[in-house]
C-alpha positions as CSV (number, residue, x, y, z in Angstrom):
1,X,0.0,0.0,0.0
2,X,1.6,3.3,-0.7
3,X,1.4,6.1,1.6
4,X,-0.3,9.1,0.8
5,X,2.1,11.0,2.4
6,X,5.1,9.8,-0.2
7,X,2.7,11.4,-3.1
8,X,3.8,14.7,-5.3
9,X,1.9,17.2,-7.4
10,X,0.8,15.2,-10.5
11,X,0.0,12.4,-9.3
12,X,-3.2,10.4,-9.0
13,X,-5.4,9.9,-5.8
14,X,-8.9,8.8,-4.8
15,X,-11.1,10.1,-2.6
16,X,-10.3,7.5,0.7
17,X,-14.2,8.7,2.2
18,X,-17.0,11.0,0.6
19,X,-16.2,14.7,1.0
20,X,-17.9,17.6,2.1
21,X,-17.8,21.3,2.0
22,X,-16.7,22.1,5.8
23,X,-17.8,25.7,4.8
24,X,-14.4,26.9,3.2
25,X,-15.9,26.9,-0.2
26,X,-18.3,30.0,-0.7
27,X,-21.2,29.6,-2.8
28,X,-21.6,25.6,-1.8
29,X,-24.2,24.9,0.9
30,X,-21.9,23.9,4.2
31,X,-21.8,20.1,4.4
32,X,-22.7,19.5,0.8
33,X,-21.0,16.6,-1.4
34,X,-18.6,17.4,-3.0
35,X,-17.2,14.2,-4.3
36,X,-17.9,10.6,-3.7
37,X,-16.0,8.2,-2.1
38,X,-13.4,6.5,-4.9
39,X,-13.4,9.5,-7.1
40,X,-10.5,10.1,-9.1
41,X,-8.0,13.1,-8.7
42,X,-4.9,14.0,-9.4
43,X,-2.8,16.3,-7.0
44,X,-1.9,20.4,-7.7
45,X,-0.2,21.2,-4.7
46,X,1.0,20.0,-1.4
47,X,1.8,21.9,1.9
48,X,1.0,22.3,5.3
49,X,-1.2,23.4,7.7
50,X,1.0,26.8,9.4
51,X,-0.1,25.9,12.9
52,X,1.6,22.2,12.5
53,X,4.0,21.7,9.9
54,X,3.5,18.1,10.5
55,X,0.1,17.9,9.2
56,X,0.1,17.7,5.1
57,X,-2.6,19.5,3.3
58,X,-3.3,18.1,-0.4
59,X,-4.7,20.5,-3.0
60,X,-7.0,18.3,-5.3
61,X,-8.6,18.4,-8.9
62,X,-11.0,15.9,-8.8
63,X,-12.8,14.5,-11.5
64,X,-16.3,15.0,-12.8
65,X,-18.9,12.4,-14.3
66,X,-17.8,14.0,-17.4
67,X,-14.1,13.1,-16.3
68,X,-13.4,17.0,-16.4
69,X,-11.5,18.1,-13.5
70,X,-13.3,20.2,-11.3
71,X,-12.1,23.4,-9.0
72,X,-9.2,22.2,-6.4
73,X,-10.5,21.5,-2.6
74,X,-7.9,20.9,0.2
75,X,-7.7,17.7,1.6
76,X,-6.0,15.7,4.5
77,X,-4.1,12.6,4.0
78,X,-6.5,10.5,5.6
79,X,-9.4,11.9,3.1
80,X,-7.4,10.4,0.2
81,X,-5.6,7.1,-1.1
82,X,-3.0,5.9,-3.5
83,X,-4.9,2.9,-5.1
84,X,-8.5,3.0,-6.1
85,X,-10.3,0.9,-3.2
């Protein structure tokens, strides 16, 4: 199994659980779905959160039915996975 945390901009994840808006993204009900559980995405950007450096932040395109990528969301490690499920 490969570890999330190993994974660079570019490369492919899936959504580990279904995600919702936690009410960063304006103009998106709070708690709404925002993409499935197993949906594909690939990875824009990593960093951090500022008040713990330890804790990785993953900026993701995910994919649409259409297999369009959408708008990037931020997502913890432990929202995403290396191999489809």
């Amino acid at each position: 199994m490969i570890n999330v945390e190993t994974l660079e901009e570019g490369d492919v994840v899936f959504a580990a659980t279904p995600l919702y808006n936690d009410g960063g993204l304006e103009g998106i009900a709070e708690n709404a779905l925002l993409h499935p559980a197993e949906t594909r995405g690939v990875i824009v950007r990593k960093g951090h959160l500022e008040q713990d450096e330890g804790r990785s932040v993953f900026l993701v395109r995910f994919e649409d039915a259409g297999k369009n990528l959408g708008e990037p969301i931020g997502c913890f490690a432990e929202e995403l996975r290396a191999e489809e499920g």
